[in-house]
Structures are given as C-alpha cells and as structure tokens.
Residue frames as qw, qx, qy, qz and C-alpha x, y, z in Angstrom:
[[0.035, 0.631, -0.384, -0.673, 13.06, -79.81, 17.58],
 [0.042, -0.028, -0.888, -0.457, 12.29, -82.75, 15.10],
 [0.261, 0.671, 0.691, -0.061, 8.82, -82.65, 15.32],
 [0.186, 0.791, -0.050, -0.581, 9.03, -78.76, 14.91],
 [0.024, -0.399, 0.677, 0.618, 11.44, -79.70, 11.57],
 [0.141, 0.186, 0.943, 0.237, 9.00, -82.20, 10.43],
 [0.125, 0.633, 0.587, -0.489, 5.98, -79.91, 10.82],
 [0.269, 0.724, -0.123, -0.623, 7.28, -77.53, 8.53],
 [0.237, -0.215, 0.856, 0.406, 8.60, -79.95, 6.14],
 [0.205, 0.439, 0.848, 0.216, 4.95, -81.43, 5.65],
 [0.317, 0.791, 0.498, -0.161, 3.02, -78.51, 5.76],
 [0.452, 0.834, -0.020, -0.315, 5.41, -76.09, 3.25],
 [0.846, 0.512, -0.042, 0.142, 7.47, -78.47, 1.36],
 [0.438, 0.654, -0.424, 0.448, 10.72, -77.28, 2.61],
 [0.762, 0.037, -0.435, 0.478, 13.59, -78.96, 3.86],
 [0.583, -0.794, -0.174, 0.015, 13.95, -76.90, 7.89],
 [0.631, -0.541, 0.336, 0.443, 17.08, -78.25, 9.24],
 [0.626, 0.301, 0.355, 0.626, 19.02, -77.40, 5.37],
 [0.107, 0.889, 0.233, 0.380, 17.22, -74.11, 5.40],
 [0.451, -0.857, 0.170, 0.183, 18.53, -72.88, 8.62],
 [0.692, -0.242, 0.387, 0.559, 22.33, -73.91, 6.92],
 [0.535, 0.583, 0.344, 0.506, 21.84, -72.09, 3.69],
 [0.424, -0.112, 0.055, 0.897, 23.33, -68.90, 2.72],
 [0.184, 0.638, 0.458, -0.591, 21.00, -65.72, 2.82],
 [0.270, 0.332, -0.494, -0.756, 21.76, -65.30, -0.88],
 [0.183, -0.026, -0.972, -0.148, 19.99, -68.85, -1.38],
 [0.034, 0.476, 0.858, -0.189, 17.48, -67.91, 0.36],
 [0.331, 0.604, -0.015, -0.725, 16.68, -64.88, -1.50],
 [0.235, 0.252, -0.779, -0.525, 16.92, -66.86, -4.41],
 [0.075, -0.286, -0.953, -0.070, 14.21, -69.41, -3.19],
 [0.141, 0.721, 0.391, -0.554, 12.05, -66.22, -1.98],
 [0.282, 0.574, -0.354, -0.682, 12.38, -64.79, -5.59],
 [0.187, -0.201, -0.920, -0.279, 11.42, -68.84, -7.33],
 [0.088, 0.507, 0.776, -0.364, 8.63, -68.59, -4.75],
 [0.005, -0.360, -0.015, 0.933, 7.73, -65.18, -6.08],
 [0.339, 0.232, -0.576, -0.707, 7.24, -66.50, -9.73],
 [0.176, 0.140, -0.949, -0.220, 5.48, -69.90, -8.88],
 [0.234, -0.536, -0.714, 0.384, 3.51, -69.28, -6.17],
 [0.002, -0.506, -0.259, 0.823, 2.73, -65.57, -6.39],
 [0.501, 0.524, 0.640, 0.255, 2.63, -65.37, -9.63],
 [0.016, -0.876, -0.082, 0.475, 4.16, -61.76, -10.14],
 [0.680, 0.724, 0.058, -0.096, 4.97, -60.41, -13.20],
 [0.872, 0.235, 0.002, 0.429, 8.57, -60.45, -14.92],
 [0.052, 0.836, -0.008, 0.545, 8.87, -56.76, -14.10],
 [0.576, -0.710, 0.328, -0.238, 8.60, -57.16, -10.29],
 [0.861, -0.449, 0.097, 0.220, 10.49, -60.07, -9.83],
 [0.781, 0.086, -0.137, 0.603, 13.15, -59.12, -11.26],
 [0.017, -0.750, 0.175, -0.638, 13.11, -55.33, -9.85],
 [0.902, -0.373, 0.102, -0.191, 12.51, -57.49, -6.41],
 [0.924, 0.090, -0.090, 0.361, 15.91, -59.39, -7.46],
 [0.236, 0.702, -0.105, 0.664, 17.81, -56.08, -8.00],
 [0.465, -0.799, 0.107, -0.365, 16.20, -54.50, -4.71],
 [0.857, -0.491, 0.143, 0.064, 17.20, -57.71, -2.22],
 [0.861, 0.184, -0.174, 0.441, 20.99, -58.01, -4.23],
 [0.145, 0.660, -0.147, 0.723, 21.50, -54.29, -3.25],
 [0.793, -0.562, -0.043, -0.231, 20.21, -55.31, 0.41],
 [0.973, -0.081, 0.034, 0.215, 22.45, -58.09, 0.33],
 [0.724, 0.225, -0.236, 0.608, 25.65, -55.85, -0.63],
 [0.170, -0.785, 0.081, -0.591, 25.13, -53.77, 2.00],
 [0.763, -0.598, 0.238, -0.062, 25.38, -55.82, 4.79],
 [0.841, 0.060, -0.073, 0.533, 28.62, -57.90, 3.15],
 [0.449, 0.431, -0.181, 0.761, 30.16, -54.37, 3.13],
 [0.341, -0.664, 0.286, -0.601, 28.93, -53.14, 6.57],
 [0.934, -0.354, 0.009, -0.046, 29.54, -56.53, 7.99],
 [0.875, -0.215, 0.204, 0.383, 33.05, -57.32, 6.52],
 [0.100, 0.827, -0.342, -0.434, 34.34, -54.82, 4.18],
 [0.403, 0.723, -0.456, -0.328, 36.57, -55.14, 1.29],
 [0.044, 0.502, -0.855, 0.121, 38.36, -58.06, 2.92],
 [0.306, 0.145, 0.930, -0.146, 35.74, -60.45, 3.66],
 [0.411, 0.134, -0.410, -0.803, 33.44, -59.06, 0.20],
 [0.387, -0.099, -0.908, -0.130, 32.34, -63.02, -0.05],
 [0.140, -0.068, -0.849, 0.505, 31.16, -63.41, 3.46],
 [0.410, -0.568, -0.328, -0.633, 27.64, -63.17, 3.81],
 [0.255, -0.368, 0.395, -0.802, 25.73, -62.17, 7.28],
 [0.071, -0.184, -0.962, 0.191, 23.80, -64.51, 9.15],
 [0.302, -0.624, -0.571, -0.440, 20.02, -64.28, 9.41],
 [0.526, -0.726, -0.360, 0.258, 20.27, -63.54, 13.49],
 [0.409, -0.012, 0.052, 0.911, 23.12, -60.83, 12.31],
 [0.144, -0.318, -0.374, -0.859, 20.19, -58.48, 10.99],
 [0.101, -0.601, -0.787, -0.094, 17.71, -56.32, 12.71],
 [0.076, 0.894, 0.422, -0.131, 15.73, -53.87, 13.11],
 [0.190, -0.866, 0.086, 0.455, 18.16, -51.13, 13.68],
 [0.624, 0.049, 0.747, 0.224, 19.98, -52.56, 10.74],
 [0.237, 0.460, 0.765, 0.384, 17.68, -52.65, 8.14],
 [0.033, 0.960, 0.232, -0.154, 16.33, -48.94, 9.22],
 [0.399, -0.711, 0.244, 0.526, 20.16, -48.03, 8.64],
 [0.362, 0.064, 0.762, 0.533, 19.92, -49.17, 5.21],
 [0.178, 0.710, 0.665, 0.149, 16.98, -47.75, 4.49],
 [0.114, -0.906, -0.158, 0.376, 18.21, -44.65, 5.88],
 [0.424, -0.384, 0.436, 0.694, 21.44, -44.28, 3.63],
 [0.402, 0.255, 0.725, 0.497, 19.07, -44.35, 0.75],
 [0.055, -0.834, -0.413, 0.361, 17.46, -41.25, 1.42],
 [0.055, 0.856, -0.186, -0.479, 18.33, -38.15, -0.71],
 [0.083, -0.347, 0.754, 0.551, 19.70, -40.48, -3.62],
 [0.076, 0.321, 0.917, 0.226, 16.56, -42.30, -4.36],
 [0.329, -0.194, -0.084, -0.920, 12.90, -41.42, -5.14],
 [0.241, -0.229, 0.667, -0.667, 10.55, -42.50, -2.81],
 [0.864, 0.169, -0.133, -0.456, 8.37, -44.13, -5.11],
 [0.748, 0.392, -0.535, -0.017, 11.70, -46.42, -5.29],
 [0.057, 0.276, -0.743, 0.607, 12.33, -46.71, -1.89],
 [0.732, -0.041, 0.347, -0.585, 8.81, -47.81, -0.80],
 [0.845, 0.341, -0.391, -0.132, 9.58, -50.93, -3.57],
 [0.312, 0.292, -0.817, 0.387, 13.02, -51.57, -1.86],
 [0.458, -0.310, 0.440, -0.708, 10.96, -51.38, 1.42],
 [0.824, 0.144, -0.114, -0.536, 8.33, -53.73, 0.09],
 [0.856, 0.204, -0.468, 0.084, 10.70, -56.46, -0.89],
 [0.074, 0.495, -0.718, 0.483, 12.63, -56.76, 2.46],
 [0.501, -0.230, 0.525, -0.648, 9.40, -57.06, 4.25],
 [0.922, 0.170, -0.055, -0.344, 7.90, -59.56, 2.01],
 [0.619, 0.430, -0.653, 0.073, 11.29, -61.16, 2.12],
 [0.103, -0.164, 0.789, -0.584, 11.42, -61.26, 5.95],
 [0.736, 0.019, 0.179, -0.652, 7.69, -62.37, 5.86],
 [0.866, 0.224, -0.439, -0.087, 8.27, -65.61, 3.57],
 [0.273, 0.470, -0.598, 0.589, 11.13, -65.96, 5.91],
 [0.538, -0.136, 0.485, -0.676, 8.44, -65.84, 9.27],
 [0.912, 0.083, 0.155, -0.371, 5.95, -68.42, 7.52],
 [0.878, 0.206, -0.432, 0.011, 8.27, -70.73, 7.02],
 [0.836, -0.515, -0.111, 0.151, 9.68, -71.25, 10.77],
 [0.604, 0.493, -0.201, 0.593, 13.29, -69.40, 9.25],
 [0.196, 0.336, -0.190, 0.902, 13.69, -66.75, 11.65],
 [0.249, -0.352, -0.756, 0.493, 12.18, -66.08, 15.23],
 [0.077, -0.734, -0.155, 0.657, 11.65, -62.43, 15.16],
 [0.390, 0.757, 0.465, 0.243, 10.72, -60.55, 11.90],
 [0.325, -0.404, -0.028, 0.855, 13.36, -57.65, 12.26],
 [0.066, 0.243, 0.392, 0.885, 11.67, -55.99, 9.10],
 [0.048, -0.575, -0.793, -0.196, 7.97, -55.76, 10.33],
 [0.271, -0.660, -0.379, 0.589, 8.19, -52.88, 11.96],
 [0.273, -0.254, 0.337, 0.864, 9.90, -50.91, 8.95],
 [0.296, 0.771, 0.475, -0.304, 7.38, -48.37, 7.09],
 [0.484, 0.594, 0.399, 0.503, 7.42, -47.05, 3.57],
 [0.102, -0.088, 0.157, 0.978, 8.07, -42.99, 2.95],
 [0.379, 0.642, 0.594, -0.303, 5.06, -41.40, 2.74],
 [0.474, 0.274, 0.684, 0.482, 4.23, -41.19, -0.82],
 [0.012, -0.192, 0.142, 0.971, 4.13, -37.57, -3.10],
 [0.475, 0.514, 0.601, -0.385, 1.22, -37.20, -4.16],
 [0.142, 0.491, -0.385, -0.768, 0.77, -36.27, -8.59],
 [0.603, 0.544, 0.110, -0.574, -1.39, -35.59, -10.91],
 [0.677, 0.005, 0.697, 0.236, -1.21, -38.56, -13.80],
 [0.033, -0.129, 0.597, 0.791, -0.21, -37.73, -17.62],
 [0.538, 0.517, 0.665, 0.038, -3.17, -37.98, -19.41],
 [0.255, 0.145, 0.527, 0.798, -4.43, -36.62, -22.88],
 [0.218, 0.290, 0.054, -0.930, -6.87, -34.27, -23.47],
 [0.765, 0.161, 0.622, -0.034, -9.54, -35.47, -26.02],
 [0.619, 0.773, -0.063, -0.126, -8.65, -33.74, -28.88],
 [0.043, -0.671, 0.740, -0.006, -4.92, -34.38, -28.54],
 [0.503, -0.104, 0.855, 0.072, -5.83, -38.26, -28.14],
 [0.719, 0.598, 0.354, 0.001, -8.11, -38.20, -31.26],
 [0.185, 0.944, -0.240, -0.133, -5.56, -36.27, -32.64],
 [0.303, -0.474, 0.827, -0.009, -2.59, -38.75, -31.66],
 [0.572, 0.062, 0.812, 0.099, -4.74, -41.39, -33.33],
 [0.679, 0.699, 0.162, -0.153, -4.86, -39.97, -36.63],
 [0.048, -0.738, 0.612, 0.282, -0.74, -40.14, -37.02],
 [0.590, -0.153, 0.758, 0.231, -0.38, -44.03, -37.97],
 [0.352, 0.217, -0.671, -0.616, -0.19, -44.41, -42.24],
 [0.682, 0.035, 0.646, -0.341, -2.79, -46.69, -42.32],
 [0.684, 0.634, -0.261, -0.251, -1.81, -47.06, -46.09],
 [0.439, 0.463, -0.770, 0.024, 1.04, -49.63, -44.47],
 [0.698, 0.014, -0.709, 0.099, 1.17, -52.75, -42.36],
 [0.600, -0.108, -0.650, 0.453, 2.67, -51.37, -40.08],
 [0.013, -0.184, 0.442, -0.878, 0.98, -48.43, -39.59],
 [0.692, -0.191, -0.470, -0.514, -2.34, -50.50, -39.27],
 [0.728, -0.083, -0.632, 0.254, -0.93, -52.10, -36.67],
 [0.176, -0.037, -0.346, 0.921, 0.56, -49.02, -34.79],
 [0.347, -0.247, -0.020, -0.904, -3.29, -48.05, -34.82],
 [0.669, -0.257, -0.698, 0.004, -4.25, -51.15, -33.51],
 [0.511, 0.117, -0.551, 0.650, -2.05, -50.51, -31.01],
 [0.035, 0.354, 0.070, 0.932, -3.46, -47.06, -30.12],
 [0.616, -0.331, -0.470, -0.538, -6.72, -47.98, -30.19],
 [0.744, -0.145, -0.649, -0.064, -6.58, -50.67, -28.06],
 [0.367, -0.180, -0.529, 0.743, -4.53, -48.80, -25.21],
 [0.072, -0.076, 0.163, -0.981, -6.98, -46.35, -25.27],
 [0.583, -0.113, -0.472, -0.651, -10.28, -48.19, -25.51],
 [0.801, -0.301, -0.517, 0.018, -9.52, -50.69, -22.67],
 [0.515, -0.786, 0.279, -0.198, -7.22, -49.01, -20.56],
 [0.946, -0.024, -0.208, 0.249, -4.18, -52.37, -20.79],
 [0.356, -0.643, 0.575, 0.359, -0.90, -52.04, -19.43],
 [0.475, 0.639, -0.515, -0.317, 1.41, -52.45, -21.95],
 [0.019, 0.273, -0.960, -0.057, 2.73, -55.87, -20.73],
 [0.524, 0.179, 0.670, -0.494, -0.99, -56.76, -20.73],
 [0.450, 0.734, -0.175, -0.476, -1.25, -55.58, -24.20],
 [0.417, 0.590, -0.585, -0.369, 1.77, -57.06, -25.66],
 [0.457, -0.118, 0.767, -0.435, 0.38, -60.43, -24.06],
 [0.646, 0.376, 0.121, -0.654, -2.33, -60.70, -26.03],
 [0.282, 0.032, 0.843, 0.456, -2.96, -63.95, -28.35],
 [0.449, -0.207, -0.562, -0.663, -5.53, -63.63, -31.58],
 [0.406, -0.328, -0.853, -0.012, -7.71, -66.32, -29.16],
 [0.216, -0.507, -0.657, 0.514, -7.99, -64.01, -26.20],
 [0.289, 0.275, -0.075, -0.914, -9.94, -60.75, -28.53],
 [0.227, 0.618, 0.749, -0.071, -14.10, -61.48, -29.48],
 [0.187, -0.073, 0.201, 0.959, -14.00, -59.45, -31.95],
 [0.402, -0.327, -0.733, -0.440, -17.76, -60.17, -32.79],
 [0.436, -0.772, -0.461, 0.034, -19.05, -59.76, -29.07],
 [0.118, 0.846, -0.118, 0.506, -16.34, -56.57, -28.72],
 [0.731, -0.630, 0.184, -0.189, -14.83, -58.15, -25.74],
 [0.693, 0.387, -0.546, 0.268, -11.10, -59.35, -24.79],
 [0.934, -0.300, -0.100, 0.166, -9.64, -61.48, -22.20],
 [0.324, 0.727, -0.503, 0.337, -6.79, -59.59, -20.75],
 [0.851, -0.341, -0.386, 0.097, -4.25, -61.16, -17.80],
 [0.010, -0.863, 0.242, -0.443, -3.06, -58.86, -15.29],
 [0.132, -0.481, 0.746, -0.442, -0.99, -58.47, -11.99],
 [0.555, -0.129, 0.700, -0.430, -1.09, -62.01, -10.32],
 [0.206, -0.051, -0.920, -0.329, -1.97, -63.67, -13.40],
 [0.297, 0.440, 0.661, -0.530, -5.69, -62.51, -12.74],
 [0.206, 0.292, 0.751, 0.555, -8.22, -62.52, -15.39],
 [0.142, 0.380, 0.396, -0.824, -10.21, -59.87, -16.66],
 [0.352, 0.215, 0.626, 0.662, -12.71, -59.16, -19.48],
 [0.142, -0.376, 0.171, 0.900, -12.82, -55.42, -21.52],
 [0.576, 0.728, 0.354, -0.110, -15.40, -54.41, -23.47],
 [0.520, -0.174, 0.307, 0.778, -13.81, -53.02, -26.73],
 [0.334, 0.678, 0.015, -0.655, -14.89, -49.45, -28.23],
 [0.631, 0.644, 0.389, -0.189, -16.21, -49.88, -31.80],
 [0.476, 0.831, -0.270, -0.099, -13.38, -48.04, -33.45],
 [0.326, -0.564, 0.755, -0.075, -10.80, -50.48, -31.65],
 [0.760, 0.351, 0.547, 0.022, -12.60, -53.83, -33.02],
 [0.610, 0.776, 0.068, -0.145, -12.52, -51.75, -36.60],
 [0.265, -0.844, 0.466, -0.026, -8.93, -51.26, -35.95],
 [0.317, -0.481, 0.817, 0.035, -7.56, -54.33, -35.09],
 [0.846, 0.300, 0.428, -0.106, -9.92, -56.48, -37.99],
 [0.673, 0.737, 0.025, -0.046, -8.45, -54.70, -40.10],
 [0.061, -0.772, 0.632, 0.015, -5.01, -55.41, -38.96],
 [0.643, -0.028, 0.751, -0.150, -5.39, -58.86, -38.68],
 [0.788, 0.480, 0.381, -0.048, -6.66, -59.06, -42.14],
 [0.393, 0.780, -0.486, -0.001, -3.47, -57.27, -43.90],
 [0.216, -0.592, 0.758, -0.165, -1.18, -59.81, -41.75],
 [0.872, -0.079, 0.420, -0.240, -3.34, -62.91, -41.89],
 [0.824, 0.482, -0.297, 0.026, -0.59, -64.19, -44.95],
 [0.048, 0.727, -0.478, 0.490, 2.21, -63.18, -42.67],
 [0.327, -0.453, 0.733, -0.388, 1.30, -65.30, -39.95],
 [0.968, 0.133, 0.165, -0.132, -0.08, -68.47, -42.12],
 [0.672, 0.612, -0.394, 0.139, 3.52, -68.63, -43.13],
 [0.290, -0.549, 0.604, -0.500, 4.68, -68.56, -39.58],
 [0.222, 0.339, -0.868, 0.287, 3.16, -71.68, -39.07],
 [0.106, -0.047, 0.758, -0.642, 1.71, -71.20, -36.05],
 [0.109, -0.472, -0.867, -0.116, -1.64, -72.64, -34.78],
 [0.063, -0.532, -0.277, -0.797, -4.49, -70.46, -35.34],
 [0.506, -0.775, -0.294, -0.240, -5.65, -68.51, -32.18],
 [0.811, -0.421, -0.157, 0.375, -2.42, -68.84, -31.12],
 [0.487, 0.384, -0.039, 0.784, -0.55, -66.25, -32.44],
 [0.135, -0.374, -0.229, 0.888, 0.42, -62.93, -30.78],
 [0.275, 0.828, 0.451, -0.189, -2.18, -60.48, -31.31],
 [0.118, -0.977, 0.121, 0.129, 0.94, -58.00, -31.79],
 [0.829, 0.169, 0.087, 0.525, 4.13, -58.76, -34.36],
 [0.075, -0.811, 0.229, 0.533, 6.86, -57.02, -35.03],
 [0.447, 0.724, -0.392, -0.349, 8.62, -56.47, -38.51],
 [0.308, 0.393, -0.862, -0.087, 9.97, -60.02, -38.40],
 [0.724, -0.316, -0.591, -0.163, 6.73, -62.24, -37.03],
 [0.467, -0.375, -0.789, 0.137, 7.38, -62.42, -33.67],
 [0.291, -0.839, -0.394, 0.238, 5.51, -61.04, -30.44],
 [0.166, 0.736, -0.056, 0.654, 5.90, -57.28, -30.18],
 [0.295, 0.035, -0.553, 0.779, 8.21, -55.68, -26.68],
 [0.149, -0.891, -0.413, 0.113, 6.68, -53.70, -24.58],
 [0.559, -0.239, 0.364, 0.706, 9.92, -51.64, -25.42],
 [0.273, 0.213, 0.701, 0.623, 8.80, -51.72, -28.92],
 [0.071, -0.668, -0.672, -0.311, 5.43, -50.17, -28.00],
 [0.389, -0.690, -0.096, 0.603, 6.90, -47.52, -25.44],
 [0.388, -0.107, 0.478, 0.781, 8.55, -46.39, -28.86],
 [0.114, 0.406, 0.802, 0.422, 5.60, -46.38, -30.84],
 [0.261, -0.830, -0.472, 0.145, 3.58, -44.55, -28.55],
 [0.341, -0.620, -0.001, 0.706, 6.32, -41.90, -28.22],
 [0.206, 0.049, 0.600, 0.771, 7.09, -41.49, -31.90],
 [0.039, 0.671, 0.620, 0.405, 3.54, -40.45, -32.90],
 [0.347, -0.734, -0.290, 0.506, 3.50, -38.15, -29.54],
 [0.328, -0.411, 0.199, 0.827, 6.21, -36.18, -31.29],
 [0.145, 0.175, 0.629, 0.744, 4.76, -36.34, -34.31],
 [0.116, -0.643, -0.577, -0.490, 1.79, -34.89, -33.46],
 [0.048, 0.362, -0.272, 0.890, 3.46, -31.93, -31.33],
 [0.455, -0.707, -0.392, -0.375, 1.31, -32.87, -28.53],
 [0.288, -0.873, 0.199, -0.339, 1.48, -31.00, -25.15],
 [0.561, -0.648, 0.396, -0.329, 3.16, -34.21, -23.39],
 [0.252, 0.354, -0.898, -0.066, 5.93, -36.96, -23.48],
 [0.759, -0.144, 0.207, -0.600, 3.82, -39.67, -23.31],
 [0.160, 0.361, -0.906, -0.154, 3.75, -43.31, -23.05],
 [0.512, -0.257, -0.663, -0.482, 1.29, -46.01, -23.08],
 [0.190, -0.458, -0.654, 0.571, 0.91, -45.86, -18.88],
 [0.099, 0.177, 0.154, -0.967, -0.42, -42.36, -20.07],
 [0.395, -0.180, -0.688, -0.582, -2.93, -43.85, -22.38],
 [0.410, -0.218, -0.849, 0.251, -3.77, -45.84, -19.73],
 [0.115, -0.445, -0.483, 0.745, -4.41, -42.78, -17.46],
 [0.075, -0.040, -0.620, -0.780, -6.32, -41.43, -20.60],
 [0.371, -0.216, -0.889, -0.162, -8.59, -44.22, -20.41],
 [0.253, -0.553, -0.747, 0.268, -9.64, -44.03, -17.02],
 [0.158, -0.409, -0.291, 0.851, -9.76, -40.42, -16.75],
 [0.335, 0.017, -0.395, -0.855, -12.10, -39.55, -19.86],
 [0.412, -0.336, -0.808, -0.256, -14.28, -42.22, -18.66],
 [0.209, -0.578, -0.603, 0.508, -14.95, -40.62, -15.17],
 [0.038, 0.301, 0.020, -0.953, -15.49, -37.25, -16.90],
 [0.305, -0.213, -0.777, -0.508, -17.77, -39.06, -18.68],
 [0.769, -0.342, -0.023, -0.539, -19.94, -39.98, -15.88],
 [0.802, 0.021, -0.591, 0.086, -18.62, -43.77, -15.39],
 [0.482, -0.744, 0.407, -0.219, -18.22, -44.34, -11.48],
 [0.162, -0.743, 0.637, -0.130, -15.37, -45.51, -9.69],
 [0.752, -0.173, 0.609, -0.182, -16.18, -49.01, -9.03],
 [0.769, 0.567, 0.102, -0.278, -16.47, -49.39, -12.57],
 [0.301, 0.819, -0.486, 0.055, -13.12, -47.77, -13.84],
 [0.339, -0.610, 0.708, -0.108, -11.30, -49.94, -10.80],
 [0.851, -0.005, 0.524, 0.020, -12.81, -53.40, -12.34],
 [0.446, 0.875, 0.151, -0.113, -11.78, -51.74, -15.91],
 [0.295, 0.835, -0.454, 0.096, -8.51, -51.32, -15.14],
 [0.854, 0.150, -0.495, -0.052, -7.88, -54.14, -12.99],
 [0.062, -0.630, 0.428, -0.645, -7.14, -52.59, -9.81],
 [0.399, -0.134, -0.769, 0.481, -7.03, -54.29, -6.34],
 [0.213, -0.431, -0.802, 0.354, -7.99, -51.69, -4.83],
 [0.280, 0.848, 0.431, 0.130, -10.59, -49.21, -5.33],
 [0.265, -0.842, 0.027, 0.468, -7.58, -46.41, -3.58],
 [0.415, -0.305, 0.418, 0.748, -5.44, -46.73, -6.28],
 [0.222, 0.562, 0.609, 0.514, -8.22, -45.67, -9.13],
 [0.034, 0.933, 0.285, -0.218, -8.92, -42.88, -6.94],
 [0.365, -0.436, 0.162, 0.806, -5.87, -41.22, -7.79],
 [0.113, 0.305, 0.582, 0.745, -7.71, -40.22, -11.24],
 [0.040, 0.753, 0.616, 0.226, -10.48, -38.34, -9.81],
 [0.366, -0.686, -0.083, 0.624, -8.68, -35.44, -8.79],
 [0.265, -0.091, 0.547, 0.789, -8.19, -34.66, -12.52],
 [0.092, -0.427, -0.781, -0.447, -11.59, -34.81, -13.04],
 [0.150, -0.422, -0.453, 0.770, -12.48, -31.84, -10.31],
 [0.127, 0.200, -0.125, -0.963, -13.52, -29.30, -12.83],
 [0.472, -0.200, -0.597, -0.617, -15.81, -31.43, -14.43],
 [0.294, -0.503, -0.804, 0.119, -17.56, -32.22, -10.94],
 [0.117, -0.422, -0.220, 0.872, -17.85, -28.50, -10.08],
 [0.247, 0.064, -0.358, -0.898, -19.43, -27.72, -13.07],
 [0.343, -0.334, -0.805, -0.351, -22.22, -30.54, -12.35],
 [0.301, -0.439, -0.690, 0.490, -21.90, -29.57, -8.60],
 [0.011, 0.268, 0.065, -0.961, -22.58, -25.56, -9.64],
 [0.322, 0.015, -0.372, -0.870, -25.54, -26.48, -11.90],
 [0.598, -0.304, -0.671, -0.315, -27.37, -29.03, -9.84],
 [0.519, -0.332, -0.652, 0.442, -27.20, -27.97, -6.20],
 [0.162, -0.870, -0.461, -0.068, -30.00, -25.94, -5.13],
 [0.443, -0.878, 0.022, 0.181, -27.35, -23.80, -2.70],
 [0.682, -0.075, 0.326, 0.650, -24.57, -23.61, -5.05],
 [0.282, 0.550, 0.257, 0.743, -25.60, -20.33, -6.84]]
C-alpha cells in the first residue's frame, strides 16, 4: 500500500493517504482548482461545473441523511451507479436537456479526475450517458437585416463608434463574446487585417478581419486614444473594449448592446452576439467557404459541431445542386 501511495504522490503531485480522508466537498473543490490550472477552462464553465457538482453534492446529503444530518457528507464508496442514474433521473421534466447533458458532463469528468488519481476503485459514473440532444436550427441574421443592424450605432459619438466596433468585429470574425471582450489593443494587426483571439482551453487562434471591421475599430481607437493615455496604462496593453468609465467592457455589457440595436432596428429576431456568431459562419458557407474552413474560423474542436450550420444553408445548396447536375432537371 505505500509503494502504491508513493507512486501516486510522485507521479500526480497529490498527497494519497490525505486524499482518501478528505471530504467529497474538498475534493470537488480540488477537481474544480484542477479545472482552472490544468485544464484551463473558461470562467463560465468552471463555475457552471461548481454549481452542477454543489447540486450533486446536496442531493446525496439529503438522500443520505435528511434534514437531521444536512452537514454529513457521503462517502466516495457510498455512491454508485444506481445512485447517480437516480439523480440524474429526478432531473428530468424540470430541466432542459441541453442542461442536463452539462450536469452529466461534470460528474463524469469529476469521477474521471477521481479514477486517474488512484481515489476510487470503480468509476460508478462511466457508464452514465447524456440525453440525446434536440436538434435546432441556430439564430442567425439574414444579410440585409445584419447590414441593416449595423447601420444603428451614432457614429457621431464615442460610444457609438465603439458599439460599431463592436458589431463589426462579431460579425467579421465570428468571436464569442468572452473572446471578444478579451481582446487587448496588442492582440488586433490592424495593418495585416488579422487578430489574435484566445478561445476554449486557452487555445490560440488567428482571424482575418473584413475591411469594414479594421475601418471600424481605427477609427475607434483614434476617438479614445486621449481616454486611455490618461488611464495610464502601457500601450498595447489596454482592452481593445472600454466601457463609459475606462475599464474592460462585460460580456453582459455587450449582450446589451447587441440587443438594444436589435430592437432598434425592428429586426425579425431577439438576438445576441452567439447569433452574430451564427451569422458569421452561416453567410460564409452560403458563400461558398467549406467546412473545414468555418470550423478553424470559429475555433471549433470538432468539425461536428460547425456542422450544425449547414442545415441552414440547404436552400442555397439545392439551388447549386438544381443548376449543376446533369440529372437534376
């Protein structure tokens, strides 16, 4: 048993014989440090990931001990399979299944960290499988409705110079918004039309930028450039993206932004800058642009999840398939 304790010690840094003694909240807490240090997932997941496993966690205190022992947490060998499928089942018909595959997710990856580190013999989660996922059709904009959406910002003020930055930029590259409101001055070429975004995993990508997006954001930069020599800060460093008092713009802040013009320009759909997003990729395949592209474009893992945009884009392959295939008329 001491070699085994000493094995894992050296090869993942962590203390065996203590682990096995700790409390299963503690060790969700060291599987949610690991998350951020080592995985490198964003602020979003880990803390939706935190949420998921606390709601985990008061399930079993209240199917283990009730009211009277609230405190008492379960033991790792308490939990399995049948368990953890019973939880999974209570959530049925109150959740959406997009949120239940997440909860899912974070058990297993919690019982997994759990496996590779010698915790726990038997993996009671591995077995458990996600809901099989609705399929649906992603917001997007039309193009006149997006050219249309990007004539709302005043560009007679700061801020709406900015708010067209903004626009632009989600619609020219495709960013998530936390990718977006990321940005520093250093990581946009305006001059080679190219920016340096950092996505899921803290992975690096780099975006060409459309022509009216560059035009866009010089000219934001140049109303502000007093604004943020007063700040201080060292050049290249600043956010790309202030708000009304200098510092980094929310993604919040831009969820807003994006909506507000929506309204204002009576268009067909509540939108928000994930729609841009789906904008992006979906005028570019109707363009022509193939898949492989769009998926490095947007920063996708894997190529399935970009397909979900080419179903939108049906009419415009019928109309190439009806006018270029010999047996199609």
């Amino acid at each position: 048993m001491a070699l085994i304790c000493d094995y894992f010690k050296e090869l993942n840094g962590y203390n065996f014989s203590k682990a096995i003694m700790m409390r299963l909240s503690e060790l969700m807490d060291s599987y949610i440090e690991a998350l951020k240090t080592q995985k490198g997932y964003s602020e979003h997941t880990v803390r939706s990931y935190r949420s998921d496993l606390g709601q985990f966690l008061r399930f079993l205190k209240d199917r283990e001990g009730g009211e009277k022992n609230a405190e008492e947490e379960p033991t790792l060998a308490s939990i399995d399979f049948l368990l953890i499928r019973e939880y999974f089942g209570k959530l049925f018909g109150s959740a959406k299944r997009t949120t239940i595959a997440r909860k899912v997710s974070a058990v297993k990856s919690f019982f997994a960290f759990l496996e590779k580190r010698g915790l726990i013999r038997d993996n009671a989660a591995a077995d458990m499988t996600a809901p099989r996922q609705e399929k649906y059709i992603p917001n997007y904009l039309p193009v006149d409705e997006m050219f249309r959406l990007l004539e709302r910002p005043d560009q007679g003020r700061p801020l709406g110079l900015r708010d067209l930055a903004i626009l632009e930029l989600l619609y020219s590259c495709g960013l998530r918004v936390s990718e977006l409101v990321g940005l520093d001055i250093k990581n946009i070429d305006l001059d080679q039309r190219l920016v340096k975004v950092l996505g899921k995993g803290k992975k690096e990508r780099i975006v060409p930028v459309g022509k009216e997006a560059v035009k866009a954001v010089r000219h934001y930069l140049e109303e502000t450039a007093s604004l943020r020599k007063k700040a201080g800060r060292a050049q290249g460093a600043d956010p790309l993206f202030l708000n009304a008092r200098g510092g980094r713009l929310s993604t919040r802040s831009v969820a807003n932004i994006v909506k507000k013009y929506g309204k204002e320009g009576k268009l067909m759909l509540d939108i928000s800058p994930h729609a841009l997003r789906h904008t992006f990729a979906t005028h570019l395949l109707d363009g022509g642009a193939d898949l492989r592209s769009v998926q490095e474009l947007l920063g996708h893992a894997s190529l399935s999840t970009t397909q979900k945009y080419t179903h939108v884009s049906l009419d415009k392959l019928m109309e190439v398939y009806d006018k270029a295939h010999p047996r199609s008329k």
